[in-house]
C-alpha positions as CSV (number, residue, x, y, z in Angstrom):
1,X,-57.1,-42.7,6.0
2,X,-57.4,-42.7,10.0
3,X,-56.3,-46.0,10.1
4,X,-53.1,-45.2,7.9
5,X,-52.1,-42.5,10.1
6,X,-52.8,-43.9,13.4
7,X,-50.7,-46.5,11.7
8,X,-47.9,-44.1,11.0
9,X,-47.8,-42.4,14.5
10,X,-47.7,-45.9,16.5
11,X,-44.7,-47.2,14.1
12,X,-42.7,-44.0,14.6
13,X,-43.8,-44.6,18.7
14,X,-42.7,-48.4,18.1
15,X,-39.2,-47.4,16.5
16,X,-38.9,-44.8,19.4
17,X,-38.9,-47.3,21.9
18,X,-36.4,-49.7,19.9
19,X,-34.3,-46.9,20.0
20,X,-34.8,-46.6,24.0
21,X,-34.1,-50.0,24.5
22,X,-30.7,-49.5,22.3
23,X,-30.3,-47.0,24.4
24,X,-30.3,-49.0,27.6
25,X,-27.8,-51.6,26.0
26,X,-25.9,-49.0,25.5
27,X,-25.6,-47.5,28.8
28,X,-25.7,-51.4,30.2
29,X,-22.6,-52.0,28.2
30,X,-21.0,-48.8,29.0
31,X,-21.2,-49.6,32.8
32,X,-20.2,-53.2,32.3
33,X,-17.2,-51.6,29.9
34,X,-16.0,-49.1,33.3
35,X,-16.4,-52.5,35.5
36,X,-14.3,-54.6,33.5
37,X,-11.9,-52.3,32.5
38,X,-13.0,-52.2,28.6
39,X,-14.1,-49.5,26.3
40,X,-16.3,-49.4,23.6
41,X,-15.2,-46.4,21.2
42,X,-18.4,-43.7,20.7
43,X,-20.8,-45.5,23.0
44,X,-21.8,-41.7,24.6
45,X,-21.9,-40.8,21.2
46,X,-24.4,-43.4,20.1
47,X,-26.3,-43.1,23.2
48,X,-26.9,-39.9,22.2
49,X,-28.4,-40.7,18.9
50,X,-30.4,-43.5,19.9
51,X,-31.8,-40.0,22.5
52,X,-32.5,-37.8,20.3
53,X,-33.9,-40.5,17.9
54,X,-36.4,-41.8,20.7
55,X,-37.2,-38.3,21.4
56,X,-38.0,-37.1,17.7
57,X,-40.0,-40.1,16.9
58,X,-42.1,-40.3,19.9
59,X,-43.4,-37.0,19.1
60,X,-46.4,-37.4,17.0
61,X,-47.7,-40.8,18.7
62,X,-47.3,-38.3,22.2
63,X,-49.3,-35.7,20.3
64,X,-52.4,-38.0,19.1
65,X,-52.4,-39.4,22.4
66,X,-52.9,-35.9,24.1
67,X,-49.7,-35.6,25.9
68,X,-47.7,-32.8,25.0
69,X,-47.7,-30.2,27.7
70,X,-50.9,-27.5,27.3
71,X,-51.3,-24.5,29.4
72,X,-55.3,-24.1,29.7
73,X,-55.2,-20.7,32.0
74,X,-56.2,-18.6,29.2
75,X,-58.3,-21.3,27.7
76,X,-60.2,-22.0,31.1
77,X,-61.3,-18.4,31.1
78,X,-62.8,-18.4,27.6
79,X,-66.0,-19.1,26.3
80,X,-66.6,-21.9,24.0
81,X,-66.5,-20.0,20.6
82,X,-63.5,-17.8,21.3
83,X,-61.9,-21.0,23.1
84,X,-62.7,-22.6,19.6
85,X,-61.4,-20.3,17.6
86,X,-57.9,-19.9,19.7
87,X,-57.6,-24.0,19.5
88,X,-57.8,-23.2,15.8
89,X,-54.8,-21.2,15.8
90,X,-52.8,-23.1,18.1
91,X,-53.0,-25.9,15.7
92,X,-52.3,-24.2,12.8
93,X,-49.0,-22.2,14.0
94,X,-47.9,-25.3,15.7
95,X,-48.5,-27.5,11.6
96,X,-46.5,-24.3,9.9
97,X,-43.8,-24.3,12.6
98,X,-43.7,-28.3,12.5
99,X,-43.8,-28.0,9.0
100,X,-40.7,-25.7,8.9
101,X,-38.7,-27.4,11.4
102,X,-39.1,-30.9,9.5
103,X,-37.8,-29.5,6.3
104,X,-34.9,-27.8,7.9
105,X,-34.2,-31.3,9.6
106,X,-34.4,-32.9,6.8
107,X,-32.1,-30.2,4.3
108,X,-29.4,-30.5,7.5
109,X,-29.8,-34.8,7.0
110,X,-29.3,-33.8,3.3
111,X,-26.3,-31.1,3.5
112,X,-24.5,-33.9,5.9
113,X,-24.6,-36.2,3.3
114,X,-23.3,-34.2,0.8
115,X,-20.4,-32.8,2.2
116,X,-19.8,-36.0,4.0
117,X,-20.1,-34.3,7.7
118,X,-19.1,-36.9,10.2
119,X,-19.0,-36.6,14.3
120,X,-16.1,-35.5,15.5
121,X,-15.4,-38.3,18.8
122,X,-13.6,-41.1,17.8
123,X,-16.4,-42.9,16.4
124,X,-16.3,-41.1,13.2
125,X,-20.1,-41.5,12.4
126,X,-21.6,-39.8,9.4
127,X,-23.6,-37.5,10.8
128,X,-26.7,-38.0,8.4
129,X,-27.2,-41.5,9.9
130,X,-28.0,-39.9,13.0
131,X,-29.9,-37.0,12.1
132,X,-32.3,-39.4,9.8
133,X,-34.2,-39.9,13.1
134,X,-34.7,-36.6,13.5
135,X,-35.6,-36.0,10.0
136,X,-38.2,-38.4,10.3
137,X,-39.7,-38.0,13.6
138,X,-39.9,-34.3,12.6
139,X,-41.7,-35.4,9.4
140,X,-44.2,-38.0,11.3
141,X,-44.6,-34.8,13.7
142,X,-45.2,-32.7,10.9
143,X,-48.1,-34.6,9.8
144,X,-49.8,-35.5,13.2
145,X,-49.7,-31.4,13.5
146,X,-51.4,-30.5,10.1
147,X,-53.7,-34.0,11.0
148,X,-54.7,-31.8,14.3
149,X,-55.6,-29.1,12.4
150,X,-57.7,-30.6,9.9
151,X,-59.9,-31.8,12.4
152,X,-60.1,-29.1,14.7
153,X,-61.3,-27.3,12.1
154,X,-63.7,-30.1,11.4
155,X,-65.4,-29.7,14.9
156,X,-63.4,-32.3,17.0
157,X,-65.4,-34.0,19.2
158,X,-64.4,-32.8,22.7
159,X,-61.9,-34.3,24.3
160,X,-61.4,-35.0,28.1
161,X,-59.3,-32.0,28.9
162,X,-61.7,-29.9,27.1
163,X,-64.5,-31.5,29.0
164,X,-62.7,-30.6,31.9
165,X,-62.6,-26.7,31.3
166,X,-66.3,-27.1,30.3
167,X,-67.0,-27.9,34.1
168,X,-64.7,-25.1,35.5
């Protein structure tokens, strides 16, 4: 099962960076487009998407990795039990709250589709094309959350910036 998911968070990170890289062709072309007096209709628009996209699916492959931003103040000052037991909480607001926020991405995805919602630049892009990215980022995010749950509450090994407040 470990494998599988590790699988799942570094293709999500993989498609994030496909996305950054369409993201650079698309602020390369936009800047060769000004230079030689050419325009390609909804490039900001789809430089946008390919953002957000990058962003949303790079979440859960940031979280395994230890990445996302904590603030250990409180943490630092508590002892190992009570530290344990607020890490346990942490992770399981942050799986509800991920949880909530990938179904509402995906029911916006959904309602999109169904009243044909499209961008309203020139590009004319249904708008559940974009908002896919999110849906599934939000979804891959959704899973690495309730995946750091489950083994917090299985006695994670410690990890370095644990190790670190240890020492403090």
């Amino acid at each position: 099962m470990r494998k599988t998911l590790d699988f799942l968070y570094d293709s999500a990170a993989a498609l994030a960076a496909l996305f950054m890289v369409g993201l650079l062709v698309m602020v390369l072309l936009s800047i060769i487009g000004r230079q030689l007096h050419f325009n390609v209709p909804g490039i900001d628009s789809y430089a946008g998407y390919l953002m957000a996209g990058s962003g949303f699916l790079a979440l859960a492959h940031t979280l395994k990795r230890g990445e996302h931003i904590r603030v250990t103040l409180i943490l630092s000052r508590l002892k190992p039990d009570a530290r344990r037991w607020l890490e346990r909480w942490a992770t399981g607001a942050a799986a509800l709250l991920a949880a909530l926020f990938a179904f509402y991405s995906v029911r916006l995805a959904w309602q999109s589709h169904v009243f044909n919602d499209i961008s309203t630049g020139n590009d004319a892009t249904p708008l559940w094309l974009p908002q896919l990215s999110m849906s599934v980022g939000a979804i891959v995010f959704a899973i690495a959350t309730v995946d750091e749950f489950i083994v917090e509450w299985n006695g994670r090994p410690l990890r370095a910036d644990t190790e670190a407040l240890r020492h403090e």
